[in-house]
PyMOL commands that place a pseudoatom at each C-alpha (Angstrom):
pseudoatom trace, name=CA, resn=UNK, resi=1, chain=A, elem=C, hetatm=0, pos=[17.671, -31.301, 95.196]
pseudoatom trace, name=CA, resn=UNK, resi=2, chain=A, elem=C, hetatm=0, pos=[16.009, -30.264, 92.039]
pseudoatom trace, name=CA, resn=UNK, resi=3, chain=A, elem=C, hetatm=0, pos=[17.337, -27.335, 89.929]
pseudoatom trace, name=CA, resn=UNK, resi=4, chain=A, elem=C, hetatm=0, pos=[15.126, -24.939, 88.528]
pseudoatom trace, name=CA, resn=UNK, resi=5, chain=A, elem=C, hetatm=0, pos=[15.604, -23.716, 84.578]
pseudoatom trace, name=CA, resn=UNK, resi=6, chain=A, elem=C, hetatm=0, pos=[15.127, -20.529, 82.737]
pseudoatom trace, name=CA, resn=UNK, resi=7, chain=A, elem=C, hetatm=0, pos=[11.324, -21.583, 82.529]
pseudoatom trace, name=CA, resn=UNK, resi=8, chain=A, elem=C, hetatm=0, pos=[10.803, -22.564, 85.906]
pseudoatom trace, name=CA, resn=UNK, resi=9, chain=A, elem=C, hetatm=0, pos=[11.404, -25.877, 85.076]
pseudoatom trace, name=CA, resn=UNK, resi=10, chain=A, elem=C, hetatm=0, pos=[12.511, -28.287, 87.195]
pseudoatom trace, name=CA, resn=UNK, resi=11, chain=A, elem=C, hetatm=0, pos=[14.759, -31.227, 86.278]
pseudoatom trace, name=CA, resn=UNK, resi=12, chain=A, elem=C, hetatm=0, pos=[12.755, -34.434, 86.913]
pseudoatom trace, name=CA, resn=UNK, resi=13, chain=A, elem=C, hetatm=0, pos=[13.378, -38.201, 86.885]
pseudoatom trace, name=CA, resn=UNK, resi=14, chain=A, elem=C, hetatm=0, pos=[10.862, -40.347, 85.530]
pseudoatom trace, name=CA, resn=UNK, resi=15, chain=A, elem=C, hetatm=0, pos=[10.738, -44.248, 86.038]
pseudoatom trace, name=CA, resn=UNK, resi=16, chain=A, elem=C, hetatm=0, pos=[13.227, -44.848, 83.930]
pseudoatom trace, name=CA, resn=UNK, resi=17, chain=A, elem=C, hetatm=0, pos=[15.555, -43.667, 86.181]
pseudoatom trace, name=CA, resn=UNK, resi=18, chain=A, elem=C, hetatm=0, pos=[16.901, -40.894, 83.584]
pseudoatom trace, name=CA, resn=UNK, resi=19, chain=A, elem=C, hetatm=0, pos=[16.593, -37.184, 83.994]
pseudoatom trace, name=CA, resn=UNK, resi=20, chain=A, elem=C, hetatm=0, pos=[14.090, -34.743, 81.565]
pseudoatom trace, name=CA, resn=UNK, resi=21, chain=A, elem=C, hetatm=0, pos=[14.168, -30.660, 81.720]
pseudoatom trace, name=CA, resn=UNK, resi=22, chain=A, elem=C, hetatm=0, pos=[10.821, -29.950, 83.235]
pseudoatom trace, name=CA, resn=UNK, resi=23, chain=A, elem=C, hetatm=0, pos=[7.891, -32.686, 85.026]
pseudoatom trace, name=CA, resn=UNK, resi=24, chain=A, elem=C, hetatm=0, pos=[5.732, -32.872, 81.525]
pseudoatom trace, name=CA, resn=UNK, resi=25, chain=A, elem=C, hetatm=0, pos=[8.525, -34.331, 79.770]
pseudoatom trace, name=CA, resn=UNK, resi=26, chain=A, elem=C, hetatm=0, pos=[9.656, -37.218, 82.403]
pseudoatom trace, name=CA, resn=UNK, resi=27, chain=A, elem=C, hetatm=0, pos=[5.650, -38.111, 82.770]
pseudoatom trace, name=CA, resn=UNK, resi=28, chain=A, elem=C, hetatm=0, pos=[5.757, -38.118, 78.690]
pseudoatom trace, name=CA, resn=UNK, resi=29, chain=A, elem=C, hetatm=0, pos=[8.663, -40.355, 78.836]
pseudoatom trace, name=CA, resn=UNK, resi=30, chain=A, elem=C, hetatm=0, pos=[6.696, -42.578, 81.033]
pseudoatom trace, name=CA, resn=UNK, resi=31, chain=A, elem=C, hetatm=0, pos=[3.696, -42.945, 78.963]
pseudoatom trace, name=CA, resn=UNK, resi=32, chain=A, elem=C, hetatm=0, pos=[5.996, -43.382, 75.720]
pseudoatom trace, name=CA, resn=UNK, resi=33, chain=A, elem=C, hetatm=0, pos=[7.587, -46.218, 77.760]
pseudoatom trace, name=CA, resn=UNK, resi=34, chain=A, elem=C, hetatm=0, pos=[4.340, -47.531, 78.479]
pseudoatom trace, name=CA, resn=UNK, resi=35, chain=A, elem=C, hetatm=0, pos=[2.914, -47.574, 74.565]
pseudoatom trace, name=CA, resn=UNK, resi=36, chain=A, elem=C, hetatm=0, pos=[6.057, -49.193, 73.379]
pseudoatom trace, name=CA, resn=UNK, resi=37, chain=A, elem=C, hetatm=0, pos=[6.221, -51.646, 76.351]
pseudoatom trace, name=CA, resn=UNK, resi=38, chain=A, elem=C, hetatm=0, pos=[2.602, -52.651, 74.926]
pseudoatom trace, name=CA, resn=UNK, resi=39, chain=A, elem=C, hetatm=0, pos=[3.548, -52.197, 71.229]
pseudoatom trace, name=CA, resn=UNK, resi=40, chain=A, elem=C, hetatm=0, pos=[2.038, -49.143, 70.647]
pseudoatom trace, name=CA, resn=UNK, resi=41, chain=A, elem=C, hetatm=0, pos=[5.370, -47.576, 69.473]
pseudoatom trace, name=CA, resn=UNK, resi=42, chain=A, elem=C, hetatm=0, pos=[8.634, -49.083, 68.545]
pseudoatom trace, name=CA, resn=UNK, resi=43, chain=A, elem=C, hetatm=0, pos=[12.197, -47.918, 68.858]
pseudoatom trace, name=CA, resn=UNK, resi=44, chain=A, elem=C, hetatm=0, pos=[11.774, -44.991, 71.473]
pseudoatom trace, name=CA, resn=UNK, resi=45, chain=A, elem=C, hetatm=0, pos=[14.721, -42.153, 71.193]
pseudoatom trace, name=CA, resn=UNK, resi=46, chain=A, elem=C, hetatm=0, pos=[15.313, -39.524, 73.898]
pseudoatom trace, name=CA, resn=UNK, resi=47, chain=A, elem=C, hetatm=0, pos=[16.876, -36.436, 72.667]
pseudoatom trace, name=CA, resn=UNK, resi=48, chain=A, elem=C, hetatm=0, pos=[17.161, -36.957, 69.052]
pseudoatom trace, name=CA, resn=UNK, resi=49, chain=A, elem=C, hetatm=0, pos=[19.762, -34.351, 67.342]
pseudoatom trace, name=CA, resn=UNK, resi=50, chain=A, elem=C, hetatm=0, pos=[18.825, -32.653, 64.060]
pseudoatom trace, name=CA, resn=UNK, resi=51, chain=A, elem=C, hetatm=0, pos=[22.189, -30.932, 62.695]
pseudoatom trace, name=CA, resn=UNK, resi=52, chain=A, elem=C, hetatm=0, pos=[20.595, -27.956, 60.781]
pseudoatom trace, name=CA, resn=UNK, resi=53, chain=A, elem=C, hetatm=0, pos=[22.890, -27.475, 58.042]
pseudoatom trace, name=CA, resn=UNK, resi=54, chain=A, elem=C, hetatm=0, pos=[22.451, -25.062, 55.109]
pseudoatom trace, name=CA, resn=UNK, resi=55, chain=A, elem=C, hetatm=0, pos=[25.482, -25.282, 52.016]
pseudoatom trace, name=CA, resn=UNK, resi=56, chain=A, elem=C, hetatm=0, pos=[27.681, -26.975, 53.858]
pseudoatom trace, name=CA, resn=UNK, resi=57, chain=A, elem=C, hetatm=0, pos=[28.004, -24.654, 57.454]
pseudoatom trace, name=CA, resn=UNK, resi=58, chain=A, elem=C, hetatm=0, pos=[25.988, -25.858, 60.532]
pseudoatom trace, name=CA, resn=UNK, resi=59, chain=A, elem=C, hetatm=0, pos=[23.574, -23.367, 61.457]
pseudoatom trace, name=CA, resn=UNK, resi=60, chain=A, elem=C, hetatm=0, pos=[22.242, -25.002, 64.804]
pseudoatom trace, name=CA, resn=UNK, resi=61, chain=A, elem=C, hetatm=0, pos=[21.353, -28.201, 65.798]
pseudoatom trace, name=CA, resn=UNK, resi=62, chain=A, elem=C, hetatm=0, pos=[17.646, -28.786, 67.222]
pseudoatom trace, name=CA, resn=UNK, resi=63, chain=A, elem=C, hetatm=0, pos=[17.470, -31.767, 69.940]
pseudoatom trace, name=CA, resn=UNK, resi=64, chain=A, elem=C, hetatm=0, pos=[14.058, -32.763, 69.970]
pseudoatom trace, name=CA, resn=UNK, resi=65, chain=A, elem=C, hetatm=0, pos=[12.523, -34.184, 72.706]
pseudoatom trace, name=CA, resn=UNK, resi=66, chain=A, elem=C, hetatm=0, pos=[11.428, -38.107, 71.953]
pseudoatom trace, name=CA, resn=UNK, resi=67, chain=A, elem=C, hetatm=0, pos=[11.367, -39.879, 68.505]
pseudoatom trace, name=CA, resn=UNK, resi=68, chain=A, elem=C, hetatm=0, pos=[9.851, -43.036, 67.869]
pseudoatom trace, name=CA, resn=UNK, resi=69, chain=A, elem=C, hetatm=0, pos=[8.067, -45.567, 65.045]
pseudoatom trace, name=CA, resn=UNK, resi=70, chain=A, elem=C, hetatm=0, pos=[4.020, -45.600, 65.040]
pseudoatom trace, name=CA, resn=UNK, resi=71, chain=A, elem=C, hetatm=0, pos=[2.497, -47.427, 62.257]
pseudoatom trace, name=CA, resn=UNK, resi=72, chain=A, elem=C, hetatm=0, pos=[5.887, -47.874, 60.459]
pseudoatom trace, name=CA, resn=UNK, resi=73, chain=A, elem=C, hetatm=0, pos=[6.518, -43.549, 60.350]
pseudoatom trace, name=CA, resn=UNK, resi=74, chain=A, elem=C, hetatm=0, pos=[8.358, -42.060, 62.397]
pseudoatom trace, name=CA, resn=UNK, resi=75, chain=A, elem=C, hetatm=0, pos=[7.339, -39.407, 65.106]
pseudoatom trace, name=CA, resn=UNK, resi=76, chain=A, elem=C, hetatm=0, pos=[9.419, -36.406, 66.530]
pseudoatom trace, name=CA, resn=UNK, resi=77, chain=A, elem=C, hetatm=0, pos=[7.899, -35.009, 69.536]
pseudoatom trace, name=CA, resn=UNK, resi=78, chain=A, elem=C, hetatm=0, pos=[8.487, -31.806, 71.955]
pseudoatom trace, name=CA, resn=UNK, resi=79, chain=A, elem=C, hetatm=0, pos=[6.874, -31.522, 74.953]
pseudoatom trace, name=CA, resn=UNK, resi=80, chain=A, elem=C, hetatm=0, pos=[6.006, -27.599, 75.410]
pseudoatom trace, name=CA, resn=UNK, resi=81, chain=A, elem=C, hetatm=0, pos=[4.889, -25.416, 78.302]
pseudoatom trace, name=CA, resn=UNK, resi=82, chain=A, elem=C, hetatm=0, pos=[5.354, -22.437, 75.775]
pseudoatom trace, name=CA, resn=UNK, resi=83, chain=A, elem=C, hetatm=0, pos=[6.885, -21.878, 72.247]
pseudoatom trace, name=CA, resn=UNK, resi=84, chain=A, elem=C, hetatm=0, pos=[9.857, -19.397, 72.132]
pseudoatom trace, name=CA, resn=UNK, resi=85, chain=A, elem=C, hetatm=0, pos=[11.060, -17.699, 69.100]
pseudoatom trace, name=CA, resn=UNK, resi=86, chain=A, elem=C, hetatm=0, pos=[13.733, -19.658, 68.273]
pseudoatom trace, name=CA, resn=UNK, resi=87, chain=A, elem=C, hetatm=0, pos=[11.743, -23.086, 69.092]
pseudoatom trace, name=CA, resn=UNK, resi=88, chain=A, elem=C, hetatm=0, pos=[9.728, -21.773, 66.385]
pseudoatom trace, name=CA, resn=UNK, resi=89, chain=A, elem=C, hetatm=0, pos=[12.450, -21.107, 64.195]
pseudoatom trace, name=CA, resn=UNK, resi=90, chain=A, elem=C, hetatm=0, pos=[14.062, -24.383, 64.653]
pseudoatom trace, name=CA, resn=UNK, resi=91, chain=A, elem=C, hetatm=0, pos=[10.931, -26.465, 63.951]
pseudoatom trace, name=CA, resn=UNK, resi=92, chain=A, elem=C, hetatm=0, pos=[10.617, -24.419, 60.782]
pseudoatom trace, name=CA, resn=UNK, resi=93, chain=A, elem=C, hetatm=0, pos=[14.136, -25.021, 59.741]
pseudoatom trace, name=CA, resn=UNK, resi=94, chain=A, elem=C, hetatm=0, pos=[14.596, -28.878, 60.761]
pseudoatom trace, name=CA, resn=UNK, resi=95, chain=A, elem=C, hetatm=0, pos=[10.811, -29.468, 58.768]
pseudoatom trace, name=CA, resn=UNK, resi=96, chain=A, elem=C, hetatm=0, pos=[12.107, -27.619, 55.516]
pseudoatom trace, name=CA, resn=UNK, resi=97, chain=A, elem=C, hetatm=0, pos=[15.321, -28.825, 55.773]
pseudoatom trace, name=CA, resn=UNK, resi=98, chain=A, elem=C, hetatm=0, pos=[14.446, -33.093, 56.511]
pseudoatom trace, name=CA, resn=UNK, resi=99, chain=A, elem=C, hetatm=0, pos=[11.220, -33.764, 53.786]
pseudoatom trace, name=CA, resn=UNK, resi=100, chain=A, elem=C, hetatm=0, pos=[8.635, -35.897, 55.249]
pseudoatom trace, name=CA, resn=UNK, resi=101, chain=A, elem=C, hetatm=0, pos=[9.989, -34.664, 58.959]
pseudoatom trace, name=CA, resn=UNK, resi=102, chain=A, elem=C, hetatm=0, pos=[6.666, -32.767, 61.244]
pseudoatom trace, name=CA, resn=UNK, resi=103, chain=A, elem=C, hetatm=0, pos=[7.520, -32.195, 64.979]
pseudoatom trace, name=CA, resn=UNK, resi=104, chain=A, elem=C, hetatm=0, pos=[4.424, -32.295, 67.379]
pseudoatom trace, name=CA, resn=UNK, resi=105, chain=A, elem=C, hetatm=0, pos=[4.001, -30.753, 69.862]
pseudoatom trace, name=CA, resn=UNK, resi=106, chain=A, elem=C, hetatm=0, pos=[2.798, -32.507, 73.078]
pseudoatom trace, name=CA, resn=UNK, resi=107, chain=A, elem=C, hetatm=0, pos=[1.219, -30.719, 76.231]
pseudoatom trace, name=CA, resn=UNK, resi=108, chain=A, elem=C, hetatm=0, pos=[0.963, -32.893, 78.991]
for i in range(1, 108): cmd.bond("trace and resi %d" % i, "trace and resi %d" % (i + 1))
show_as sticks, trace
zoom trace
């Protein structure tokens, strides 16, 4: 049924009928629903892509987990269990590289 990841993740489907990496994320996706159903947020993305390029030659591309408008700025989010190296990395290389970008981090 469900497929465990690297993490012990499990894939999960939240009430939107779509599939997320691990249980935290899919309930995070439903509460994001829920703010922007109520206009808390606007404009709710699900895996936004960040192509990480430095002179010219793509050096990774960090997929965050949910982006989204809150008082007219807009929020990148990651739902974490635990920060890896190269999460770490990433979020230090898509911040420097997009001015005026933060990720948060969200433990649910």
């Amino acid at each position: 049924m469900a497929r465990q990841l690297k993490h012990r993740n499990v894939i999960t489907v939240c009430g939107g009928e779509h599939k997320h990496r691990s249980k935290a994320e899919a309930r995070r996706c439903d509460e994001l629903r829920l703010l922007e159903r109520v206009g808390e947020i606007a404009r709710l993305e699900q895996q936004p892509r960040f192509p990480c390029k430095i002179n010219g030659t793509l050096i990774c591309t960090y997929v965050a987990d949910f982006a989204y408008f809150a008082n007219e700025k807009r929020v990148i989010e990651d739902v974490k269990g635990q920060k890896t190296q190269l999460y770490v990395l990433k979020k230090k290389l898509v911040e420097a590289l997009f001015p005026g970008t933060e990720i948060v981090e969200v433990r649910v």
